[in-house]
C-alpha positions in Angstrom: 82.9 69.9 133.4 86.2 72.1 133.7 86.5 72.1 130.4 82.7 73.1 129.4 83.6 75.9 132.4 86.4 77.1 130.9 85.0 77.3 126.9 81.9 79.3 128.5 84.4 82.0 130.3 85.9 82.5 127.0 82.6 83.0 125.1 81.9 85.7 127.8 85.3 87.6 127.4 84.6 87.5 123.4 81.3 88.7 123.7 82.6 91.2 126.1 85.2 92.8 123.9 82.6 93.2 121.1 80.0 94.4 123.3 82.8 96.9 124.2 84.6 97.3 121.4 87.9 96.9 122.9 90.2 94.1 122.9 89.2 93.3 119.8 92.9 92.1 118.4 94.2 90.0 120.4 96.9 86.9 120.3 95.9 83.7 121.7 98.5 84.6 125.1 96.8 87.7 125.9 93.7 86.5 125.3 94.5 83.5 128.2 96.1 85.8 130.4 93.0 88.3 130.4 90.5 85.1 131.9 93.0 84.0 134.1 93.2 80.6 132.3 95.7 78.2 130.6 94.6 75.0 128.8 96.5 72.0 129.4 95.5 70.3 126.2 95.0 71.9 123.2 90.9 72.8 123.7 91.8 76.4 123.5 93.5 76.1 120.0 90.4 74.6 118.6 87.8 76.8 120.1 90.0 79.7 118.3 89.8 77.4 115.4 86.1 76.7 115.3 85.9 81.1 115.9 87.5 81.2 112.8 85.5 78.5 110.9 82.3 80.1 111.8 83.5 84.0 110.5 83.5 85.6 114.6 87.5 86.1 114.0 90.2 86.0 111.7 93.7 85.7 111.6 96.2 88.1 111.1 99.7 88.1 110.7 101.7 89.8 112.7 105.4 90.0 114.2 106.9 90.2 117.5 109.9 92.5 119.0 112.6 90.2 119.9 114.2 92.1 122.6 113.6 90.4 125.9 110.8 92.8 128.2 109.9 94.6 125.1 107.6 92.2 123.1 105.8 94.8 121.0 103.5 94.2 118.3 105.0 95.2 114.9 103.2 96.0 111.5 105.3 95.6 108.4 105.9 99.1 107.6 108.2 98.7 111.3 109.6 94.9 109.9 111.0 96.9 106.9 112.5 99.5 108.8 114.7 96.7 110.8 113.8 99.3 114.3 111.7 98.2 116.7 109.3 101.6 117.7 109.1 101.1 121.1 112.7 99.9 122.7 114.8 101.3 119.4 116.2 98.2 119.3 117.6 97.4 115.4 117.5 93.8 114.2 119.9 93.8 112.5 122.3 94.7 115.2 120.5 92.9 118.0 120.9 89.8 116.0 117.4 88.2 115.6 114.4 89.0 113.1 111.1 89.7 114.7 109.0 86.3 116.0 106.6 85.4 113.8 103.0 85.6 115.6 99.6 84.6 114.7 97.0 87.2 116.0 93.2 87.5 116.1 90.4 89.7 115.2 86.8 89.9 116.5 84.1 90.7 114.5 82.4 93.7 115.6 83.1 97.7 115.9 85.8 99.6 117.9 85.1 101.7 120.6 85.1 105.5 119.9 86.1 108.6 121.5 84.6 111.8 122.4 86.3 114.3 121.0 84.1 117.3 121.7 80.8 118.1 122.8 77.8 120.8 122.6 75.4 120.8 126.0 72.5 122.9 124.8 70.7 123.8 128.0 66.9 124.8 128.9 65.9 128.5 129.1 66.2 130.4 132.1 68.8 128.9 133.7 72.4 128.8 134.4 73.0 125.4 133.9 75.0 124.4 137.1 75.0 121.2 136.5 77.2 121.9 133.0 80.3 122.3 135.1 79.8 119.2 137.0 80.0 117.2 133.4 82.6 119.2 132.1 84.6 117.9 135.0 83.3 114.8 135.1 83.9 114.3 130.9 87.2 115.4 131.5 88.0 113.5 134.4 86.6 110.3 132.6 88.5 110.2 129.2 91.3 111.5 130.5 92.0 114.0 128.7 90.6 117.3 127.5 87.5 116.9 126.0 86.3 120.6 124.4 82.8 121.0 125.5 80.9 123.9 124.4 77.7 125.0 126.8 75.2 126.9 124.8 73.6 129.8 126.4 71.3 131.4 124.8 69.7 134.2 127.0 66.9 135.3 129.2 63.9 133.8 127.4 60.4 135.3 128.1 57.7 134.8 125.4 60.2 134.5 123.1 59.4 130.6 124.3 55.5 131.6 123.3 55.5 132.4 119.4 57.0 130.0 117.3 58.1 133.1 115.0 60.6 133.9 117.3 62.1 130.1 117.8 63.3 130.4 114.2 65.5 133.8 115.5 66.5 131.8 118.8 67.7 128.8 116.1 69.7 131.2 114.0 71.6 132.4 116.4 72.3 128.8 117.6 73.3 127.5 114.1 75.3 130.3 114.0 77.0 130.0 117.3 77.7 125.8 116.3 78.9 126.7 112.9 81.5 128.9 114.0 82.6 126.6 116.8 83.0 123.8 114.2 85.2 125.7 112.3 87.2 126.6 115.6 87.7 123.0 116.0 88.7 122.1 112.0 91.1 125.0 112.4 92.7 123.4 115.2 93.0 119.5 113.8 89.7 118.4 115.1 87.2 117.6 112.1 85.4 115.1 114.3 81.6 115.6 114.7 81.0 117.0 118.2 78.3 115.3 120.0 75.4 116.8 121.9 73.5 117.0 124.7 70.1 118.6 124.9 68.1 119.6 128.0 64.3 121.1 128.1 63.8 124.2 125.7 67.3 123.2 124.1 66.0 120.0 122.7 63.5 121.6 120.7 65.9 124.3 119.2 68.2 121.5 118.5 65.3 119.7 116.7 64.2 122.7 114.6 68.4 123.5 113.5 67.7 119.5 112.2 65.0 120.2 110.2 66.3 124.1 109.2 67.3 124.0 105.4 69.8 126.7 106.5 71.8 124.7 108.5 72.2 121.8 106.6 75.9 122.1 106.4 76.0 120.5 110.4 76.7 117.3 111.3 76.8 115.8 114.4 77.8 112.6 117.0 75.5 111.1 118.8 73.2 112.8 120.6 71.7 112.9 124.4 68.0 114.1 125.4 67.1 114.7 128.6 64.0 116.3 129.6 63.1 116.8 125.9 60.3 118.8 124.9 60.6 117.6 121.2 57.4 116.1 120.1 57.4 112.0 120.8 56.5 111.6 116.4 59.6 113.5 115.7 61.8 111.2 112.5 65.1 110.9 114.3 65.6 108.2 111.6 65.6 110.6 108.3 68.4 112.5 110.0 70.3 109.3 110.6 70.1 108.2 107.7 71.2 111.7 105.9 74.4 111.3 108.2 73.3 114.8 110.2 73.2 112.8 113.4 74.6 109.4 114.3 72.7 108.1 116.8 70.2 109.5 119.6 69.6 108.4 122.9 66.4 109.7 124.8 67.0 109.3 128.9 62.9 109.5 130.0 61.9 111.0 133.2 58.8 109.6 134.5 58.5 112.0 137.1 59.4 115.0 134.6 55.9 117.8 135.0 57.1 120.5 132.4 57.5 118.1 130.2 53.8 116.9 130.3 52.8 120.9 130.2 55.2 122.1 127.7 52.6 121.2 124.7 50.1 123.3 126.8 52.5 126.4 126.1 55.2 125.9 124.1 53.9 126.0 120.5 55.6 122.9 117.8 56.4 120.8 121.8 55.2 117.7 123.0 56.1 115.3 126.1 59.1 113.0 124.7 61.0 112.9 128.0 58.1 111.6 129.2 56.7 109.7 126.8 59.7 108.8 124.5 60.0 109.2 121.0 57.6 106.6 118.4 60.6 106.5 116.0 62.5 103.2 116.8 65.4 104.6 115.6 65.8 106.8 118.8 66.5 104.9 121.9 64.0 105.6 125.0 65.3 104.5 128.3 63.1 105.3 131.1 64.5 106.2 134.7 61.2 106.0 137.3 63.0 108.8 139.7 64.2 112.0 137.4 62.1 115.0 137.4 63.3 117.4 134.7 66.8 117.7 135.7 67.0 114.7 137.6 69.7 113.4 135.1 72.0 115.8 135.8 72.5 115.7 140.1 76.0 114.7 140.4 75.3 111.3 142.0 73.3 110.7 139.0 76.3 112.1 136.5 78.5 109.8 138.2 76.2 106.8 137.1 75.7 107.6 134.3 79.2 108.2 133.3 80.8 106.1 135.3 82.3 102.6 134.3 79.4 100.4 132.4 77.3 104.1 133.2 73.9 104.5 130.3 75.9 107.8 129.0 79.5 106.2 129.0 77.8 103.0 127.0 75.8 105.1 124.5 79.0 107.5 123.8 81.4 105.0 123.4 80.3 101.4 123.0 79.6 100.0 119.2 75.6 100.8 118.4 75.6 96.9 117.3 75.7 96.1 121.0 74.2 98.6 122.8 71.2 97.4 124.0 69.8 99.0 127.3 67.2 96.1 128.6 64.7 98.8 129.7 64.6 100.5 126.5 61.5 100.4 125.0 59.2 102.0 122.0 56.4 104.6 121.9 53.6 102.8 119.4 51.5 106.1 119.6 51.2 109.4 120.0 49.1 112.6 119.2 49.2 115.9 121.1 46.0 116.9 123.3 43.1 118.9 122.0 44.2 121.6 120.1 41.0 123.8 122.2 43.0 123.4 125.4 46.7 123.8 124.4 45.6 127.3 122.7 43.7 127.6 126.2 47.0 127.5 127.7 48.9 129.4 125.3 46.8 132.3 126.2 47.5 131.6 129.9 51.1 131.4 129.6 51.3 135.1 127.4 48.9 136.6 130.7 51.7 135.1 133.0 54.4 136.8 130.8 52.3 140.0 130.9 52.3 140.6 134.8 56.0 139.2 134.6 57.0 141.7 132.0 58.7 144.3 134.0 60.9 142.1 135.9 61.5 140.4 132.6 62.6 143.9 131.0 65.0 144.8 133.7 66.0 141.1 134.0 67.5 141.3 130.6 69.3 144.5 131.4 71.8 143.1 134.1 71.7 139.1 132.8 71.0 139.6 128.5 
């Protein structure tokens, strides 16, 4: 029975460090020391063994620092060198070569870092919640991770005719483009990933699908209240290497969403409904409204330790699976009679609205 106990504990800490992508080199001391267990026959050496017979690791050679309370891993470009990276010790001096060590690798993929990120925001609003997550990304990797907020103005019925989403798209290509050069310029050519939120998720959608823009790639990429329509291919952008990967957080108790189709030409309810394309991953939360995401008890879970967010950002793809994530079979947008119905209400609106509008952009462009 101990023995069964102690093979399952190190099945879980395997499938741990692939799930997380860390740990996944390993020697067979560290490995006991991490579960807190130590074999007294040799059950452990064969359970590494049968790992190796069945292709979940393979061994690697490696060497050890001699020094006493130094112990370092060294790679052969070090062994050659006869200096030991870490204490300065040299072998030759000290008297002993390096100790030969068997070591371990996991099958799976490494975590990954953020290394900078775009929060596209929706329209008409200031976004206080952006400074939360910058201090909360910053806090959580511990160190300084770049992120750009996107603002893109005071938005009337710009929002109304999709002529003038292409201008709004420009300028936010632009904007991206420039900033990705910023970063090249300064040793960081990684792909920035994104967040989208409301009106921002469908500009980000249409720089995807803008021939103009080509040229930008990205991470992997967060929706939250996402007025994209649900039929949207995620998956031809995946697999052209523009995005890596998106995750769609759905808000069942989101209401623009469900209206934006109503006035928002090219929209439809995906933080609501989710996206059809099983290449995006919907994962539903029954409380958020449109910004729900985004209260800083809910940034904290999110980003936290074993957080959705922290998972999706950083966790190997392989392993990421959310267990309330599901897939849209369906969708078509509502009568085409009614959302033009509610078009034509939403330009009346802007029309009484239009001179606090005017002088609104005056003092806040």
């Amino acid at each position: 029975m101990k023995k069964n106990r102690a093979v399952k504990e190190w099945e879980a800490e395997l499938v741990h460090r692939q799930h997380v992508g860390d740990g996944l080199e390993f020697s067979a001391e560290s490995f006991l020391r991490t579960v807190g267990d130590t074999p007294t026959d040799d059950s452990f050496e064969l359970w590494l063994k049968e790992k190796v017979s069945q292709g979940e690791l393979v061994t690697l050679e490696a060497w050890r620092c001699p020094v006493e309370g130094c112990g370092r891993v060294i790679d052969k470009n070090e062994i050659d060198a006869n200096v030991c990276p870490k204490c300065g010790a040299d072998f030759q001096e000290y008297g002993e070569d390096p100790i030969s060590q068997t070591r371990y690798r996991a099958k799976g993929e490494s975590s990954r870092d953020i290394y900078w990120m775009i929060v596209i925001h929706g329209m008409n609003t200031r976004g206080a919640w952006q400074e939360e997550l910058s201090w909360r990304l910053a806090n959580k990797f511990r160190y300084s991770a770049p992120v750009l907020i996107y603002k893109y103005g005071w938005v009337t019925t710009d929002v109304l005719l999709k002529r003038c989403h292409q201008s709004l798209v420009d300028k936010l290509g632009i904007r991206i483009r420039e900033a990705i050069r910023f970063a090249k310029e300064h040793n960081n050519d990684h792909c920035p990933d994104v967040i989208v939120h409301s009106f921002g998720s469908q500009l980000f959608a249409l720089l995807l699908e803008s021939e103009k823009f080509s040229d930008l790639k990205f991470g992997r990429v967060i929706t939250v209240g996402s007025i994209i329509p649900p039929d949207f291919v995620w998956s031809k952008h995946i697999n052209s290497g523009k995005i890596e990967a998106v995750l769609n957080h759905v808000g069942r108790k989101d209401v623009p969403v469900r209206s934006a189709q109503f006035f928002i030409p090219g929209t439809g309810p995906s933080g609501h409904k989710g996206f059809t394309d099983s290449a995006c991953i919907n994962v539903p939360e029954q409380s958020y409204g449109h910004s729900g995401a985004f209260e800083p008890s809910q940034l904290k879970k999110n980003l936290g330790t074993g957080g959705l967010w922290e998972q999706f950002l950083q966790n190997p793809l392989n392993h990421f699976k959310p267990s309330t994530a599901f897939h849209l079979e369906e969708w078509k947008p509502f009568c085409v009679l009614v959302r033009c119905a509610g078009r034509f209400i939403g330009h009346l609106i802007f029309a009484v609205l239009a001179p606090f509008s005017i002088v609104r952009r005056l003092f806040d462009p």
